[in-house]
GULOZA-212129 format. One line per 3 residues: number of its first residue (from 1); their letters; for each residue x, y, z negated of N, C-alpha, C. Coordinates in Angstrom, 1 decimal. Layout:
GULOZA-212129
NUM> A> X Y Z X Y Z X Y Z | ... .
***
This chain:
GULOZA-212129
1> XXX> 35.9 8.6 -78.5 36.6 7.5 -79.3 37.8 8.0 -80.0 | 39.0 8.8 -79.6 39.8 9.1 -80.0 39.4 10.2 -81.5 | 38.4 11.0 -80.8 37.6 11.5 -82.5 37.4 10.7 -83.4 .
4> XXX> 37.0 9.7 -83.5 36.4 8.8 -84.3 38.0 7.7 -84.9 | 38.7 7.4 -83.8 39.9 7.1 -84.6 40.8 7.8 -85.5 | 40.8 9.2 -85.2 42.0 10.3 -85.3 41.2 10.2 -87.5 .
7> XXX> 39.7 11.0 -86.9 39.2 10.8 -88.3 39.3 9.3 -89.7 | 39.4 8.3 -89.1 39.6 7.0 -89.8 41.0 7.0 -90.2 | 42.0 7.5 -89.5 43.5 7.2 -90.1 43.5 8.9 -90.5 .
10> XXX> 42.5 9.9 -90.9 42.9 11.1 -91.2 42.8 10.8 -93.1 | 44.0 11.0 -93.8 43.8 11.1 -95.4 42.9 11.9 -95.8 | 42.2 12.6 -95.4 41.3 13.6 -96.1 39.9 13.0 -95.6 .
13> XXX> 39.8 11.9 -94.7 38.2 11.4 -94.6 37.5 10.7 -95.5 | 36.6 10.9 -96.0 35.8 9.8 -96.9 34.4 9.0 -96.8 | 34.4 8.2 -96.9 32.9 7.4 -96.6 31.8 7.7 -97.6 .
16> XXX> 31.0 8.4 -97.8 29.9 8.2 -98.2 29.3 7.6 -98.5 | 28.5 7.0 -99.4 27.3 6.1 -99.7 26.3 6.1 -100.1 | 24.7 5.3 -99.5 23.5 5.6 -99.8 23.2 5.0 -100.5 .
19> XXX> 21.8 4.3 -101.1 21.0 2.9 -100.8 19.8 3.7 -101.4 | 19.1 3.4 -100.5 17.8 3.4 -100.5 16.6 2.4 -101.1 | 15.8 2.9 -102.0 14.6 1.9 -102.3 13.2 2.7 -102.0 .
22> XXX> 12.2 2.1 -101.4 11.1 2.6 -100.6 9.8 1.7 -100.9 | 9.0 2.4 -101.9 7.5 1.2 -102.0 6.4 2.3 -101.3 | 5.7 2.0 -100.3 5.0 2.7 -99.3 3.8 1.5 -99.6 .
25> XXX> 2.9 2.8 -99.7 1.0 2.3 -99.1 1.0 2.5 -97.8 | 0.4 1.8 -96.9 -0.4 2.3 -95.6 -2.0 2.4 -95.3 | -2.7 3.7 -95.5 -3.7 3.6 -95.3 -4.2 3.8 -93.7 .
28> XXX> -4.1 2.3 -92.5 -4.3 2.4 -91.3 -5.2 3.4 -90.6 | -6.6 2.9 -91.7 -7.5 4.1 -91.1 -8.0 5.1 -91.3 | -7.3 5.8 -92.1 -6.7 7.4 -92.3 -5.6 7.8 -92.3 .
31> XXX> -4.9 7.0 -91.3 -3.4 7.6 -90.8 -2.3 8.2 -91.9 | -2.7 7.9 -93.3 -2.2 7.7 -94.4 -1.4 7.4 -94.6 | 0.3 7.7 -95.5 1.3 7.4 -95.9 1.5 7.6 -97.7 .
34> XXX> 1.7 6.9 -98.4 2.2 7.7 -99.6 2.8 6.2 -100.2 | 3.8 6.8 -101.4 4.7 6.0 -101.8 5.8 6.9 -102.7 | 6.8 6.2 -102.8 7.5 6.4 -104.0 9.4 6.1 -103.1 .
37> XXX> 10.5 6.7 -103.3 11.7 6.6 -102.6 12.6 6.7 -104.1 | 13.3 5.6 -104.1 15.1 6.2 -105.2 15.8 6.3 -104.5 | 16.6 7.3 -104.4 17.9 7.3 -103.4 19.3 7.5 -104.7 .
40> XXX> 20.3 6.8 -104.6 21.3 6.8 -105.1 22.4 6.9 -104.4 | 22.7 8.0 -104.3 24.3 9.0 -103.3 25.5 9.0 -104.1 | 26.6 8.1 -103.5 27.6 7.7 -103.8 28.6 8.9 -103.3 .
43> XXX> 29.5 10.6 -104.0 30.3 11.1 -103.6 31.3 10.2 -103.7 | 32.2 9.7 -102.8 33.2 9.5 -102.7 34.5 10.1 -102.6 | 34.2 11.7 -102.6 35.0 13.0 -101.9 35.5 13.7 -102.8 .
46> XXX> 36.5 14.0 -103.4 36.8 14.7 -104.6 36.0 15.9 -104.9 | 35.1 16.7 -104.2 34.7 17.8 -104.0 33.2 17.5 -104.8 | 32.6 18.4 -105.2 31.5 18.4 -106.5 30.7 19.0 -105.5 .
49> XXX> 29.3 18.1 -105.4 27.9 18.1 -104.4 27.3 18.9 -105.0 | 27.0 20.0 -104.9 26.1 21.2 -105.7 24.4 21.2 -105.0 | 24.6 20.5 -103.9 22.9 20.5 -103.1 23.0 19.0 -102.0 .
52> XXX> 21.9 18.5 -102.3 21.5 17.6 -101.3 20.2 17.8 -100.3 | 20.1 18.0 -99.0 19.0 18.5 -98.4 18.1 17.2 -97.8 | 17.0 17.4 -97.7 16.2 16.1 -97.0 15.1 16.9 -96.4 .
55> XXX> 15.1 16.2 -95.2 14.2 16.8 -94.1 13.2 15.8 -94.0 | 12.0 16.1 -94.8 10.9 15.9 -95.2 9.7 16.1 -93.3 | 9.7 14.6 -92.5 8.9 15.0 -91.5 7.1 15.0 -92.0 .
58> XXX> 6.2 16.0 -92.0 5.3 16.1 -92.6 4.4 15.9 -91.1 | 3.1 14.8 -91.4 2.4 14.3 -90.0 3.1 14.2 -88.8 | 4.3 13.7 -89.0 5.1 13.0 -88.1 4.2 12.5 -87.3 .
61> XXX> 3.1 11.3 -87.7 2.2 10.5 -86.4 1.1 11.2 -86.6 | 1.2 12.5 -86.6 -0.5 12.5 -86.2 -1.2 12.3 -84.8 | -2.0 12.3 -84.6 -2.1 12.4 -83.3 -1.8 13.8 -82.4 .
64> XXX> -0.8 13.3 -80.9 -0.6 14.2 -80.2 0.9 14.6 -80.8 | 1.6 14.4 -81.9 2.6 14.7 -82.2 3.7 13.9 -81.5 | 5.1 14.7 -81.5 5.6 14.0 -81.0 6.1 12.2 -81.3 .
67> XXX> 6.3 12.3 -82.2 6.4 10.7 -82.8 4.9 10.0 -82.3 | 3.8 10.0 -82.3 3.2 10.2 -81.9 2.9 9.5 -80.1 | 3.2 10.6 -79.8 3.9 10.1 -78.2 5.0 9.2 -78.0 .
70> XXX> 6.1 8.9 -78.9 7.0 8.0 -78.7 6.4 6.6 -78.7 | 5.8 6.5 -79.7 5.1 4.9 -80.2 4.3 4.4 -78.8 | 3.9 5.6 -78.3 2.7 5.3 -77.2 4.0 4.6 -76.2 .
73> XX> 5.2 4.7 -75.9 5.5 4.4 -75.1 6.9 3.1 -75.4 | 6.6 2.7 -76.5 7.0 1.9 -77.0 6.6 0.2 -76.7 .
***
């Protein structure tokens, strides 16, 4: 907790901003995903964003995968 305050009253922290827009097909019975994402990333930081990274989970649910296993216990 004190991390998390110390950063809030530190002058050099800045908040970030996303928003996300997401049109997804689901094809149930071929475990199928596809779709279309805008993301619009608000720097708020004086500092100039040269790269944005996205970690792309590829057959996240396949079967036996871990996500996968989570749902089962859900």
């Amino acid at each position: 907790m004190a991390k998390i305050g110390h950063a809030q009253n530190n002058a050099c922290y800045w908040q970030q901003h996303v928003d996300y827009t997401m049109e997804v097909s689901i094809d149930v019975d071929n475990f199928r995903y596809s779709g279309t994402q805008k993301l619009v990333y608000t720097n708020n930081s004086p500092e100039t964003l040269e790269r944005v990274y996205f970690h792309l989970y590829f057959n996240a649910f396949q079967p036996g995968s871990e996500m996968d296993m989570r749902l089962q216990n859900v």
